[in-house]
Rosetta silent file (secondary structure, phi, psi, omega in degrees, C-alpha in Angstrom):
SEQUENCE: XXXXXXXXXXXXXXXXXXXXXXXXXXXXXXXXXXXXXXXXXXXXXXXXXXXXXXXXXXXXXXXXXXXXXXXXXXXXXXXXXXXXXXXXXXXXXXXXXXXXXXXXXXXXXXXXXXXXXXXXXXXXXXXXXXXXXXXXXXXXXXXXXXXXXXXXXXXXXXXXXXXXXXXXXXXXXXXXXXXXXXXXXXXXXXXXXXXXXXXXXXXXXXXXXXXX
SCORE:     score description
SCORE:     0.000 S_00000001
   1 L     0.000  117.631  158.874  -78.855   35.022  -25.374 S_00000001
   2 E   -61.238  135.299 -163.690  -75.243   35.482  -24.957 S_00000001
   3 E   -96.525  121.387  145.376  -72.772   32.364  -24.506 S_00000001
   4 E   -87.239  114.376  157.876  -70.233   31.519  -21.642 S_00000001
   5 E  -135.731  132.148  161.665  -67.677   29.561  -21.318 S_00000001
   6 E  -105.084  138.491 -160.659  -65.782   28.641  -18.572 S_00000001
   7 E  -124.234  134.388 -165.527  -62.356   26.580  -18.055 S_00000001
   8 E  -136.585  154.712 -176.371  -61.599   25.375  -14.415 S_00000001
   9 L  -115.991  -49.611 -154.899  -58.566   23.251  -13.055 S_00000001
  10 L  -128.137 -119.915 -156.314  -60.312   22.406   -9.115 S_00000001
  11 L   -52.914  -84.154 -168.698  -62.746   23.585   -7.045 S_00000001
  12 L    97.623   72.706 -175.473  -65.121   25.829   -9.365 S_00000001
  13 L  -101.521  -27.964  175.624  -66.123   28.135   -6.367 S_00000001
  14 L   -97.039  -18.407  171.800  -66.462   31.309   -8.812 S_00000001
  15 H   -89.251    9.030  149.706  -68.246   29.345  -11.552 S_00000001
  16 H   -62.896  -32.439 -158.011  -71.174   28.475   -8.777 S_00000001
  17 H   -63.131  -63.538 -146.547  -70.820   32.465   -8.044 S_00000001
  18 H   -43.549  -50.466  173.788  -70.936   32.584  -11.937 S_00000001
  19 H   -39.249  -64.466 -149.369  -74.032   29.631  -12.267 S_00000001
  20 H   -72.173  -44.459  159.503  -75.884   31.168   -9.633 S_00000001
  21 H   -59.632  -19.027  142.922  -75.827   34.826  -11.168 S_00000001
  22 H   -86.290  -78.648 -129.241  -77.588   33.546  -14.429 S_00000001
  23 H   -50.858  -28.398 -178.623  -79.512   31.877  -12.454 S_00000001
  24 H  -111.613    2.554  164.715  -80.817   35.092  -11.079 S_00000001
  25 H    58.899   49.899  147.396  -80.289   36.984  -13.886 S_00000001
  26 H   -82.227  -15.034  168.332  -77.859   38.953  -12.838 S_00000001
  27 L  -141.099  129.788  146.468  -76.051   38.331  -16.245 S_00000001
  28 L   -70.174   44.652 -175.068  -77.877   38.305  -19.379 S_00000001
  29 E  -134.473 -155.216  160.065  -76.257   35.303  -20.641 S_00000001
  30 E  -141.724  176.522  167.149  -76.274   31.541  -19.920 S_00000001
  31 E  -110.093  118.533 -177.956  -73.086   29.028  -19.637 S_00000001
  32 E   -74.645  -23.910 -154.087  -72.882   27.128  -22.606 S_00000001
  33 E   171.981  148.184  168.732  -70.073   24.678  -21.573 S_00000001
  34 E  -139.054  133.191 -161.215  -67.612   24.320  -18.677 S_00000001
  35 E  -127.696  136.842  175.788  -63.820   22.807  -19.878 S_00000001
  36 E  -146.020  161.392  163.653  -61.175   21.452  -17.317 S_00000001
  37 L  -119.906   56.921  170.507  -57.929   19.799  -17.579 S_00000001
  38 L  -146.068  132.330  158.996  -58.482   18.038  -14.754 S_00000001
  39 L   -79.784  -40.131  166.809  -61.576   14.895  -14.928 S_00000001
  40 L   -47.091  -25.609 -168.082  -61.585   15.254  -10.793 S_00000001
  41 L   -60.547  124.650 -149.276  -62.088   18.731  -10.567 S_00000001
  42 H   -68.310  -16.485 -174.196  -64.461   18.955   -8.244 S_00000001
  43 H   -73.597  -46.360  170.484  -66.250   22.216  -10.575 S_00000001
  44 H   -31.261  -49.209  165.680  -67.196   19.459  -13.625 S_00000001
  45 H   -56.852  -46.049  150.834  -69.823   18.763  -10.765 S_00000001
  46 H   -50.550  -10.640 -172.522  -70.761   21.716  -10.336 S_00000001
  47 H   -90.116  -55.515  176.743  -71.547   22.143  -13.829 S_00000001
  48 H   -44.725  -76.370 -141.597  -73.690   18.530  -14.132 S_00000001
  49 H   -46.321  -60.011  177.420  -74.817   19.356  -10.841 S_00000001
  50 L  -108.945   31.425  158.755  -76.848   22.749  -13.347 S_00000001
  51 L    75.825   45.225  173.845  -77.165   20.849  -15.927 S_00000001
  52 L  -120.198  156.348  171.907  -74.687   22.484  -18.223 S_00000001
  53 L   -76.659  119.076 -170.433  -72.150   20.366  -20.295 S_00000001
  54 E   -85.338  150.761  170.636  -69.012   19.294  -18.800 S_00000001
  55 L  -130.654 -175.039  175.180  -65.557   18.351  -20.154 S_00000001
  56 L  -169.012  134.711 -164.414  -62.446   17.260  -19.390 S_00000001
  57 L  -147.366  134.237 -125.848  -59.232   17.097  -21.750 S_00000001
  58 L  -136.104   72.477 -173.684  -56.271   15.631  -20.682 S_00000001
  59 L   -29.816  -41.545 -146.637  -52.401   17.303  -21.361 S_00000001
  60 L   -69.828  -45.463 -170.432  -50.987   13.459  -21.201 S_00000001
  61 L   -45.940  -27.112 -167.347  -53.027   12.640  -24.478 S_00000001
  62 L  -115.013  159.292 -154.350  -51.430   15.487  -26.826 S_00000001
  63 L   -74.715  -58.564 -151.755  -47.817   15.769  -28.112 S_00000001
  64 L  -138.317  156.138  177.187  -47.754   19.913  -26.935 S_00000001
  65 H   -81.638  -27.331  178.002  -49.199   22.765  -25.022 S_00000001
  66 H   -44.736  -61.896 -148.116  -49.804   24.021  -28.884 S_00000001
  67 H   -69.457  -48.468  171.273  -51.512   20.759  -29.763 S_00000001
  68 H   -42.849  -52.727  173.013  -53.799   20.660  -26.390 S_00000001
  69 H   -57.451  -30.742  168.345  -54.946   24.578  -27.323 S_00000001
  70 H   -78.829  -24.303  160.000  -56.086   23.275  -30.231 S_00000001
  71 H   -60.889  -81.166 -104.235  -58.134   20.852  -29.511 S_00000001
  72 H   -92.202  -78.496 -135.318  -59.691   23.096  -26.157 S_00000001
  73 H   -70.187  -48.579  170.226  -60.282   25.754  -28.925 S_00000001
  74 H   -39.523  -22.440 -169.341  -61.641   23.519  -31.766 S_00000001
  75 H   -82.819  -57.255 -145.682  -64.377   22.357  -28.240 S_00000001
  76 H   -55.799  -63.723 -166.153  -64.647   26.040  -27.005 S_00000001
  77 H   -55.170  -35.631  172.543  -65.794   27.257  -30.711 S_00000001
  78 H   -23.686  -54.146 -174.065  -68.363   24.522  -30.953 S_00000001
  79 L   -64.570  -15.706 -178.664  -70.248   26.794  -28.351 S_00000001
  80 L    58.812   43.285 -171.082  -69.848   30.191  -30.355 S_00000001
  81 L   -80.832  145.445  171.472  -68.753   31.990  -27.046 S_00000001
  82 L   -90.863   -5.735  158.028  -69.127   35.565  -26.670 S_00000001
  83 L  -149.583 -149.694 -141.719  -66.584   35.352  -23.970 S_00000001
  84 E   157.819   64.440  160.044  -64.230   32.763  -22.559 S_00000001
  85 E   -41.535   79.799  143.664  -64.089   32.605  -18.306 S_00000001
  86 E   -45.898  115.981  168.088  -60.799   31.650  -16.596 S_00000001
  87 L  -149.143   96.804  160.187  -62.053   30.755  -13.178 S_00000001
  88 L   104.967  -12.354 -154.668  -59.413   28.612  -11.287 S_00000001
  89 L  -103.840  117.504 -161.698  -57.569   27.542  -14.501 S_00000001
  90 L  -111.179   50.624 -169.461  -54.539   26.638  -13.940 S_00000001
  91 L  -116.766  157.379 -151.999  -52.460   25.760  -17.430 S_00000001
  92 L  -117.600  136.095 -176.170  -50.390   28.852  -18.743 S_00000001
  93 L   -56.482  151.927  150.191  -52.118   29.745  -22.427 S_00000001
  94 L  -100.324  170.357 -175.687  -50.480   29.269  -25.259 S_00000001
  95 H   -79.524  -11.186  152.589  -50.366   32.124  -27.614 S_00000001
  96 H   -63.488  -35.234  168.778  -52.261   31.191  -30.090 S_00000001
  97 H   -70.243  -48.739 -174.855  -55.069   30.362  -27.519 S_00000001
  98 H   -79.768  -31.342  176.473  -55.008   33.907  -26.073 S_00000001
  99 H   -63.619  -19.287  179.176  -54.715   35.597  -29.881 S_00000001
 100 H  -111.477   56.158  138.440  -58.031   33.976  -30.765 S_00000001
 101 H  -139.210   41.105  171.583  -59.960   35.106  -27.821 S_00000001
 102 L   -82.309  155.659  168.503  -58.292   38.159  -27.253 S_00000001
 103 L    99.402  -48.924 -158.636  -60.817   41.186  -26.102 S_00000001
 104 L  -104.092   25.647 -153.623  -63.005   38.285  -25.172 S_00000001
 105 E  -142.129  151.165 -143.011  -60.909   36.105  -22.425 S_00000001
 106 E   179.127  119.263 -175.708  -61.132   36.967  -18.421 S_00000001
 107 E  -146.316  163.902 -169.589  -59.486   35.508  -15.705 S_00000001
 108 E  -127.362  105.681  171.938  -59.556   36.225  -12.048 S_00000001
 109 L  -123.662  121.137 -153.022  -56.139   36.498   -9.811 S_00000001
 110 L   -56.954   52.212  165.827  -55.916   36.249   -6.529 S_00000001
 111 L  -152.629  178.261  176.522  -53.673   39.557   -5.557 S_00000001
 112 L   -83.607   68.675  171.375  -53.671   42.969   -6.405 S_00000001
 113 L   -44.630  122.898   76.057  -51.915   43.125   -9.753 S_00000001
 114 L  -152.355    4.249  162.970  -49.552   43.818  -10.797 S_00000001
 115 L   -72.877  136.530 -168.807  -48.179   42.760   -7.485 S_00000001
 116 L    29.750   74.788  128.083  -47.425   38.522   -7.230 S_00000001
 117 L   -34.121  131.200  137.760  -48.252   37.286  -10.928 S_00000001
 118 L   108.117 -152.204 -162.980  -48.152   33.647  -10.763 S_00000001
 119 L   -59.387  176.902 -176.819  -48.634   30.907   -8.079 S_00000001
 120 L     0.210   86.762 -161.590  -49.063   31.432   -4.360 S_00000001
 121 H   -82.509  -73.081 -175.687  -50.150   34.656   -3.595 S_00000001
 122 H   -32.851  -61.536 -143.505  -51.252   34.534   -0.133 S_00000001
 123 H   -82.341   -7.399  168.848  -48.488   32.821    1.150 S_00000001
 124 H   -80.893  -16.948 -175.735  -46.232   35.616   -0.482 S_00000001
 125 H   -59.071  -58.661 -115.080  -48.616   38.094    1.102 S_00000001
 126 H  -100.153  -82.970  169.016  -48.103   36.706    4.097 S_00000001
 127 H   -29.393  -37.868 -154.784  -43.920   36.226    3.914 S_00000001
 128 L  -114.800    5.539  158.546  -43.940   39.910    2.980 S_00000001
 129 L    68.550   26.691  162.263  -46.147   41.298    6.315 S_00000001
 130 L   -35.398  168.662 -176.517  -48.553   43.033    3.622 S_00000001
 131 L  -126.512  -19.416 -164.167  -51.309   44.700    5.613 S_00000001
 132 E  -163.862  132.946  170.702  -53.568   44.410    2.656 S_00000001
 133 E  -137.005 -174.911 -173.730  -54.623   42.026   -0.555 S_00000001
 134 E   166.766 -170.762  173.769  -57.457   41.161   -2.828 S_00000001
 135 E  -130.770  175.865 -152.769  -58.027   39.838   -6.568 S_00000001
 136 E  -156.391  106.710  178.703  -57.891   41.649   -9.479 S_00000001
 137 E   -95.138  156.312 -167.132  -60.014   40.390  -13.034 S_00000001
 138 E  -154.610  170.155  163.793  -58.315   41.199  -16.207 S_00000001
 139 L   -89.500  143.121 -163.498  -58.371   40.779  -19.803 S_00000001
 140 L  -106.154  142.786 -170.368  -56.140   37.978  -20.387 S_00000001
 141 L  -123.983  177.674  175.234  -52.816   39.091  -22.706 S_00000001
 142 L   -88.665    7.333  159.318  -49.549   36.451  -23.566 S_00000001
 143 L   -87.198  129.183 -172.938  -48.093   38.300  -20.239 S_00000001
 144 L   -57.904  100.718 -173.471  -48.992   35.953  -17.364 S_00000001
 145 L   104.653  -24.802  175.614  -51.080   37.973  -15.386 S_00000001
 146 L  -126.887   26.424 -176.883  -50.813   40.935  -16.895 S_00000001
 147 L   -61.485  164.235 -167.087  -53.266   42.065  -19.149 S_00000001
 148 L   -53.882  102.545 -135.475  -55.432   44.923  -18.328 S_00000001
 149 E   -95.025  131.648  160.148  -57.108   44.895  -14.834 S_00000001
 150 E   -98.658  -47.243 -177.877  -60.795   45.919  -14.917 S_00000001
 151 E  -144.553  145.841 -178.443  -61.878   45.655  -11.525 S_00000001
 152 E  -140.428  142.018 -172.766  -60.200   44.622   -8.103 S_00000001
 153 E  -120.473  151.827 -178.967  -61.642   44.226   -4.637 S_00000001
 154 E  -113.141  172.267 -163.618  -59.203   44.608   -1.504 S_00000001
 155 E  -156.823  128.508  172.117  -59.198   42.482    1.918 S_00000001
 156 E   -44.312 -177.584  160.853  -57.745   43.489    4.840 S_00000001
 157 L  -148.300  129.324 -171.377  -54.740   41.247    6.473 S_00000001
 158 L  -125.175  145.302 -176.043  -54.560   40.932   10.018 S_00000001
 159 L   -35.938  120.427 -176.574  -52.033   39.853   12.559 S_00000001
 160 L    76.384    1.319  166.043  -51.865   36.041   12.899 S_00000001
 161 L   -45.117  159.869 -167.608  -53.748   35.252    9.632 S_00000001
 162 L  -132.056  144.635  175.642  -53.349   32.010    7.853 S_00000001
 163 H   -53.221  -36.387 -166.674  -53.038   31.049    4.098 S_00000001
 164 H   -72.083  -58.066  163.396  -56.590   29.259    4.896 S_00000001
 165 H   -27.111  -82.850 -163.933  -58.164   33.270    6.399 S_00000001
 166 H   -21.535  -55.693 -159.522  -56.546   34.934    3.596 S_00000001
 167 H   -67.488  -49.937  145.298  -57.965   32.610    1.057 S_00000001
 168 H   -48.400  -83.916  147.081  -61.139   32.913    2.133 S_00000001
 169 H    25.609  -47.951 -174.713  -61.374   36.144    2.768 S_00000001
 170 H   -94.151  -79.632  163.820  -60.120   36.657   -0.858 S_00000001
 171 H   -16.183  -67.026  177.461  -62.547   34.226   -2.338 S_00000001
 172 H   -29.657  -56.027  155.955  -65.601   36.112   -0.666 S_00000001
 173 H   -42.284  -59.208 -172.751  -64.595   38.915   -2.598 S_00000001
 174 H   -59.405  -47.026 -171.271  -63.914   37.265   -5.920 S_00000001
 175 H   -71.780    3.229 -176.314  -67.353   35.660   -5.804 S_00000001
 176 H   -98.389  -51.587 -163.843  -69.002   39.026   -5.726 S_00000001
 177 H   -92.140    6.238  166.152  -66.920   40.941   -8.467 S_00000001
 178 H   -73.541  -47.939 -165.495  -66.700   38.309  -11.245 S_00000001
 179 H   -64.007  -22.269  171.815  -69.675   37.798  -12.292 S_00000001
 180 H   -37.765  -89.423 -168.178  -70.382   41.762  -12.044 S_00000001
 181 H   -14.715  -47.873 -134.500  -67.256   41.935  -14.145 S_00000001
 182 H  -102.599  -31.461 -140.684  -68.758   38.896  -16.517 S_00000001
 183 H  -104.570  -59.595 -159.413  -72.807   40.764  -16.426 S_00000001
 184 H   -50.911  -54.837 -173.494  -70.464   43.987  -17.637 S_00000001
 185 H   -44.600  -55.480 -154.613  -69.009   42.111  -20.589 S_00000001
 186 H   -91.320  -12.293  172.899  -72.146   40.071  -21.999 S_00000001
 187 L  -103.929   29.398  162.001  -74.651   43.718  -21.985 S_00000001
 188 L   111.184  -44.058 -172.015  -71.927   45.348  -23.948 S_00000001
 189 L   -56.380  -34.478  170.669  -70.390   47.939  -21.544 S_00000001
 190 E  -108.650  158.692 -110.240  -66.858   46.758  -21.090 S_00000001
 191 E   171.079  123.225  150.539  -64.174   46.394  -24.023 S_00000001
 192 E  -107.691  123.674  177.335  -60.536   45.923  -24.525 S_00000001
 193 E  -140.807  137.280  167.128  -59.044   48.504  -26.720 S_00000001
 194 L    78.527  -11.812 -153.944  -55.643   49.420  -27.399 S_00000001
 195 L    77.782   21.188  178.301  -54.642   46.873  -24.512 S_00000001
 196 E  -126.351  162.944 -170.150  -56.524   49.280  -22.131 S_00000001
 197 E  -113.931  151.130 -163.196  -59.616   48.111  -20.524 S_00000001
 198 E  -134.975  133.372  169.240  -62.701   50.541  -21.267 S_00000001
 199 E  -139.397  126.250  175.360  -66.321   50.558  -19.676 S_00000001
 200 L    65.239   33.053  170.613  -69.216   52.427  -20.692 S_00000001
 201 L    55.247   51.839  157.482  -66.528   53.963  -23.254 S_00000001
 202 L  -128.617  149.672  165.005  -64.553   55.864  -20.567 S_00000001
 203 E   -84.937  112.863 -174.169  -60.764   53.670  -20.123 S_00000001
 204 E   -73.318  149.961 -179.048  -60.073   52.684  -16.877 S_00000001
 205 L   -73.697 -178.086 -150.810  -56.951   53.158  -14.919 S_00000001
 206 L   -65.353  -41.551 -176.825  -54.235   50.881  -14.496 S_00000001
 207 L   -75.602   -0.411 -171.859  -56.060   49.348  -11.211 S_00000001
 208 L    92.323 -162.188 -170.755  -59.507   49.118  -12.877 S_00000001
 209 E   -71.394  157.227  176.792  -62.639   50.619  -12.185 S_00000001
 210 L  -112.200  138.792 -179.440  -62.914   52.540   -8.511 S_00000001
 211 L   -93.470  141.857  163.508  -66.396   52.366   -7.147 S_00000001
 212 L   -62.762    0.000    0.000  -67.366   55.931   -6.358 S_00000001
């Protein structure tokens, strides 16, 4: 059985998508461990909640963002993971953290990358009369945000929308293509090579895979 772990800051809303798709064996793996830097974060419940083991680690205790990766890695490796799930997590890597889970590291961001990297994506959507968003999972690189996009789903934007629409809207989506994305990883089929992202050994374009 192939091992997950996932690291969450709030809410956990894609690791229940995540939970619930081993649960149904839609991925051939299980979740080994769930890691937060938050002890509130309402996803640590979710985690109890299916009886997988939760954590919580705490920036104020260590000296550095260095010193903090090292512990969170020194936890993560306990677990042997065959991949490492960014769902929600919202502390910027250090590089050391992303070199030893490169290939193997996956995060989910809410816009269509390589458009609005970083923080508040909707509400730039939104400022900027876009007609159209979405989220975009990637292999995670030291550029914030910009490592290779495997797959992205898009969501209309309509006249009089709200950060609160959007975000749903956007969520709905997200809870459908990670764990695909995550099912892809753990039977084998997708890859990072070269800094390009590859599935079923063809290399996907810059926007990910395109559904036929």
């Amino acid at each position: 059985m192939k091992h997950i772990v996932v690291l969450i800051s709030g809410n956990g809303s894609n690791l229940q998508a995540i939970i619930d798709a081993c649960q149904q064996k839609k991925i051939n793996g299980t979740i080994s461990a769930v890691f937060s830097n938050k002890a509130d974060a309402f996803g640590l419940e979710r985690a109890r909640e299916a009886g997988i083991p939760a954590h919580a680690l705490a920036a104020s205790e260590f000296a550095s963002r260095e010193a903090f990766d090292r512990q969170l890695m020194q936890e993560i490796d306990a677990w042997a993971p065959d991949v490492v799930v960014l769902a929600g997590y919202m502390r910027i890597l250090s590089p050391a953290f992303v070199a030893r889970y490169s290939g193997r590291l996956l995060n989910i961001h809410p816009s269509l990358l390589p458009k609005y990297p970083g923080l508040h994506t909707h509400r730039q959507v939104l400022e900027n009369g876009d007609e159209e968003h979405g989220t975009s999972v990637h292999f995670v690189t030291d550029e914030l945000d910009g490592g290779p996009v495997i797959l992205q789903a898009k969501v209309p934007v309509f006249e009089g929308d709200d950060e609160d629409e959007i975000t749903a809207r956007v969520q709905h989506q997200e809870h459908a293509i990670y764990p695909l994305v995550v099912s892809w990883f753990i039977d084998g089929r997708l890859k990072m090579r070269h800094n390009a992202a590859w599935l079923d050994d063809v290399q996907l374009p810059p926007q990910g895979h395109a559904a036929e």
